[in-house]
N, C-alpha and C positions, 0 to 999 in steps of 0.2 A: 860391779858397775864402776868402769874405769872411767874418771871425767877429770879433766887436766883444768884448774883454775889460778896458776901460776906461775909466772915465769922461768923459776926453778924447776921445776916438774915437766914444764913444755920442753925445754932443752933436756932434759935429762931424756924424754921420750924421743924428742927428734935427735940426740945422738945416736940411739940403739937404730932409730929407720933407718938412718941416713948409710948403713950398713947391709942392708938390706938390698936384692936385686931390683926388686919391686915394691910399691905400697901400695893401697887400694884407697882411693878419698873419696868425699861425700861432703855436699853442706847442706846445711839445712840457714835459711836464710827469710825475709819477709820483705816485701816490695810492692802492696798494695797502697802505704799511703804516703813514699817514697821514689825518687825517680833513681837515686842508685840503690842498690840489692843493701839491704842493713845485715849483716853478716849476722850469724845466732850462735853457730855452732859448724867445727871441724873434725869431724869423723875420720880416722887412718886405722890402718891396720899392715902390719905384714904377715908372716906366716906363723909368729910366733903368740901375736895377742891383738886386742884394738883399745882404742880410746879416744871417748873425745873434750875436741877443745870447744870448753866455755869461753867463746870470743866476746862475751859481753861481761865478764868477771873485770871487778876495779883493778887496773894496774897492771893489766897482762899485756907483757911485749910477745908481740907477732912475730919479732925479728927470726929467734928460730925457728919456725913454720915456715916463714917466706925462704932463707936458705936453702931449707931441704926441698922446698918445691921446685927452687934452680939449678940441684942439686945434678949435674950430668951423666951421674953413673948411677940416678936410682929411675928407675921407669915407676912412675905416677898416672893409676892405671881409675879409670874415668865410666860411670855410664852416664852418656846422652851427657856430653861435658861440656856445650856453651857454653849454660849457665853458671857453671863455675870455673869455666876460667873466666868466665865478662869478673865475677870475682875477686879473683887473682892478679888480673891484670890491672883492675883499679887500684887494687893494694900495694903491687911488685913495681907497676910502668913495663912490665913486660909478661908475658908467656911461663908457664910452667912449663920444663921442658926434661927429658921427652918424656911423651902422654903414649898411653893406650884409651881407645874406647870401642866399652863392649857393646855399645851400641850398633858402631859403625862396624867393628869384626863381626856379630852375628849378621847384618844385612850382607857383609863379602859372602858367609858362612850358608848365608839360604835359610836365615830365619825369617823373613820377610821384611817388610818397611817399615824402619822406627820402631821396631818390637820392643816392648816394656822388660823394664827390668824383672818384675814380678813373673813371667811369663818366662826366662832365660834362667830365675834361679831354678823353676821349677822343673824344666827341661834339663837343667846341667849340673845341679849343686844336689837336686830332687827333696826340695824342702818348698815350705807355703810360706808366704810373707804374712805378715801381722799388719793389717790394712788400717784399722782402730787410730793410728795416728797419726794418717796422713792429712789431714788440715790441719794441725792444733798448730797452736800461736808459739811458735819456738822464740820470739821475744817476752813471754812469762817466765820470769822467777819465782821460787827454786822449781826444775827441770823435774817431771816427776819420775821414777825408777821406768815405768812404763814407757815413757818417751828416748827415755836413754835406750832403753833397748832395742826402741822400732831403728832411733839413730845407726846404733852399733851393726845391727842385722843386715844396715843398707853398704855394710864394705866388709863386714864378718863374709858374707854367701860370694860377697863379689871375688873374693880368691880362686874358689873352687869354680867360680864363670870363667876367671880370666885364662886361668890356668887349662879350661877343655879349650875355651876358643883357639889358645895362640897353639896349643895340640893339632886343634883341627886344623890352623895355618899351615904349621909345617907340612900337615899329610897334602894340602893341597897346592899346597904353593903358592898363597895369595898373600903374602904379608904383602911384593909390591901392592897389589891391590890396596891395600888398607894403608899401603905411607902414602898412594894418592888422596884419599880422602881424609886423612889426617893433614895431607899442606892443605885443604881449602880448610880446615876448622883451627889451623895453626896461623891463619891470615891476620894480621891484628887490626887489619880492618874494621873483624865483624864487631870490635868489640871497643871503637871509637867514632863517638857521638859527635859526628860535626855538626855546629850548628846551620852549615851554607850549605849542607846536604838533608835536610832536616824534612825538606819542604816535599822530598817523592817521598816519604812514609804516608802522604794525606793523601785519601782517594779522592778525586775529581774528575767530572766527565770530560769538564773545559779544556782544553789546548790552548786556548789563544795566549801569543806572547806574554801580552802587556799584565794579563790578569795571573801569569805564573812570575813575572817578575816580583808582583806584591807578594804572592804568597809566598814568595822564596824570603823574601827579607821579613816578613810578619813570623811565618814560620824560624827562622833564625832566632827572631828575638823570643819566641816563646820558648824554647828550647835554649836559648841563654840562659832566661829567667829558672827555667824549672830544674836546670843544672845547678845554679846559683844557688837556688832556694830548697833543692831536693827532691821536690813537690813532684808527681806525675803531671803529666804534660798536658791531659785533660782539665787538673786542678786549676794551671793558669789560664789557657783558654781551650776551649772542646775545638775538634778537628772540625764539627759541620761551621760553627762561628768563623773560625779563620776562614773558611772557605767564602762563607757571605760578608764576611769582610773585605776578600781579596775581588768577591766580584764586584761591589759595589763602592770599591776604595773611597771611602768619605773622609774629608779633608777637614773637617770642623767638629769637634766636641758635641754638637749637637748630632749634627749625621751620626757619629759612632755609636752616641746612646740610643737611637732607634734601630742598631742591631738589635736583630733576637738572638739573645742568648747573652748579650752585652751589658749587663744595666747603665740607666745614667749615675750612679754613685761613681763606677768604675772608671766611664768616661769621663767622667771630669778630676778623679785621681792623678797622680803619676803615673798608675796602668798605662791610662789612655792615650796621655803625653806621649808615653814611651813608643804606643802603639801605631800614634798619629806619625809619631816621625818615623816609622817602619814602614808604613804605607808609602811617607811621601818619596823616601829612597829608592819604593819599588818604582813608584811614577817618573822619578827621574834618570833610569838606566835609560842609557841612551841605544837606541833603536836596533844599534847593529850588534849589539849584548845582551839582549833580551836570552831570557834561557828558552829552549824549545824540547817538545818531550817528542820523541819518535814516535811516530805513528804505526801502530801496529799493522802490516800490510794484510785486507784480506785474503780468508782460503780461496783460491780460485776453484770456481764451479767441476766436482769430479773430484775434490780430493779427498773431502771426506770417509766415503768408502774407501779411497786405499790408506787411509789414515787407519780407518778398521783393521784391515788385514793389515798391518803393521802391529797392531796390540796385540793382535791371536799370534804372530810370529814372539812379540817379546814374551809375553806369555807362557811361550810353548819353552824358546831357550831359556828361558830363565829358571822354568821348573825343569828341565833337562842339567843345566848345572850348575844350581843350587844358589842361586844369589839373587837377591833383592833386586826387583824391576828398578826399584823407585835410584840405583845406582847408574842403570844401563841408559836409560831414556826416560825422559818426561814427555807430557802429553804436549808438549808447544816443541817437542823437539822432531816426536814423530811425523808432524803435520811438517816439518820443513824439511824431513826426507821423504813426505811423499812429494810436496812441491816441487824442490829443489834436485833430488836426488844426490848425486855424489858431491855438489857443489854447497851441501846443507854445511854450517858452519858450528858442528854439534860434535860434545863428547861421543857420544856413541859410532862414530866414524873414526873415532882414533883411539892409539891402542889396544889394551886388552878390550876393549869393550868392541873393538873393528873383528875382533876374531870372533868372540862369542855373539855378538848379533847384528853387527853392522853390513859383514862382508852379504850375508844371508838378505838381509834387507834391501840393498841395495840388487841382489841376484831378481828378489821376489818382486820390486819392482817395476824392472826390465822385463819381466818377462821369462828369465831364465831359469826361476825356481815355482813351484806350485807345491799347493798346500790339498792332501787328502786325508778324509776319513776310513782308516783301517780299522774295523770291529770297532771302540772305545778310545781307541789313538789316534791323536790328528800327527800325518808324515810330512816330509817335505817330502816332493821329487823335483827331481834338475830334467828340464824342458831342454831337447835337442836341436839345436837350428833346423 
């Protein structure tokens, strides 16, 4: 049971990676009563061994882990890897670079959508995963041998994934494929919390201006605060509250304590001060700065059936050559190549994804392709003027 709890040790381990073509990483991490990820534990391996790092041990510099993570000659290989790079990039100010994730190569690869890691060891490594410790509280001291191992097991099998996947790459030739879906997960967009953007994660039916102005500024400042504080974002106020706040923007400590969900302790806090003058900024945008959400245009009557026959076509190529629907088209994309056709403003119209089912799509909607049932097999045939 190899677990790194010092500086000394961390460097001496990420000297040996940092040699290495590749490494395999994994965190184990806790973020239920916290709004940034409390890091627990760093899992690495290369071909030679694994080990991991106690990021909660007194005294321990990160500095050589973050190094190797920016390291450009060692590929830093990931499943389903948001989640830690949102990590990463709290820690570094930027991107672990370059990344593999076997996530996203087995969906090129034709394992289907967001296939589980569990699922890919067993398929490719042909080993079971030890499920026993996937809840447990990875911020309990001392770690027990049981838990190290479920740790270790989660970048031990990931070698013998990575190594069929990028196999399977070459035989088919989709690595492009996968450095496209590696630049949208490489965006560091996804993984910076502005607060003046804060306000579309709240569902609401409302449109009007004046009432997404407040929300825009109420939501900022709650998202300041829970930045600030650490606190999840429901802790400082819950999403349905800001909503009934934003519709009924009350300008008096007394209005704010007959929210529900508000109490009057809070409104007449600092909270509520803070919250009062969030509202009143939203009421004071002036008219021609009002933020506005786009209105979703409806299906026009007729589309939905060929919205149909669009999903039995993805469908059909997508099990023909092996890759994840959930890459080629989504369901709000299909409905805008049945409405729109060639003028639809969708990945699946461009590029590799134009060849494998968009050119077909667009045939079948014209008219110039049809779809039959042969014995057990649905065919295309191409329709003759």
């Amino acid at each position: 049971m190899a677990v790194i709890t010092d500086t000394a040790s961390l460097k001496s381990l990420c000297d040996r990676l940092s040699k290495a073509p590749y490494i395999t990483v994994d965190t184990e991490f806790m973020r239920e009563k916290t709004f940034w990820p409390k890091l627990c534990l760093v899992q690495l391996a290369d071909g030679v061994g694994a080990a991991a790092v106690d990021t909660l041990s007194d005294g321990l510099d990160l500095t050589p882990l973050l190094n190797l993570m920016a390291k450009p000659d060692v590929l830093k290989v990931f499943h389903a890897a948001r989640q830690d790079l949102e990590i990463f990039f709290k820690l570094m100010g930027k991107l672990p670079a370059p990344i593999f994730d076997t996530q996203l190569a087995a969906m090129v690869c034709g394992f289907g959508d967001s296939v589980g890691y569990d699922t890919l060891v067993r398929k490719l490594a042909d080993k079971n995963i030890d499920k026993s410790s996937q809840f447990t509280d990875w911020g309990q001291r001392p770690l027990s041998h049981r838990q190290i191992d479920y740790a270790l097991a989660d970048v031990t099998h990931l070698r013998r994934v990575y190594v069929k996947l990028d196999e399977m790459l070459n035989n088919n030739g989709r690595h492009g494929w996968l450095d496209e879906e590696l630049g949208s997960l490489n965006n560091t967009n996804n993984y910076t919390f502005l607060p003046e953007e804060a306000w579309r994660r709240v569902k609401t039916r409302t449109s009007k201006p004046r009432f997404l102005a407040v929300l825009k500024e109420i939501a900022a400042w709650r998202e300041r605060e829970a930045q600030k504080k650490d606190l999840p974002r429901n802790r400082i106020v819950r999403d349905e509250t800001l909503v009934e706040i934003a519709h009924h923007a009350p300008t008096t400590t007394n209005e704010l304590s007959r929210t529900r969900g508000f109490s009057p302790k809070r409104a007449e806090g600092t909270m509520g001060k803070a919250l009062l003058d969030a509202i009143q900024n939203g009421l004071n945008v002036p008219k021609e700065n009002l933020p506005e959400v786009k209105q979703t245009e409806p299906i026009p009557r007729g589309i939905g059936p060929i919205t149909d026959l669009l999903k039995v076509l993805l469908k059909l190529k997508c099990e023909k050559h092996d890759v994840a629907q959930k890459l080629i088209a989504k369901g709000d994309d299909l409905e805008k190549i049945a409405a729109l056709g060639e003028e639809a403003s969708v990945l699946a119209l461009q590029g590799w994804r134009q060849h494998i089912f968009g050119e077909d799509a667009l045939s079948l909607r014209s008219g110039q392709l049809a779809m039959k049932i042969n014995g057990r097999n649905l065919e295309l045939v191409e329709i003759e003027d």
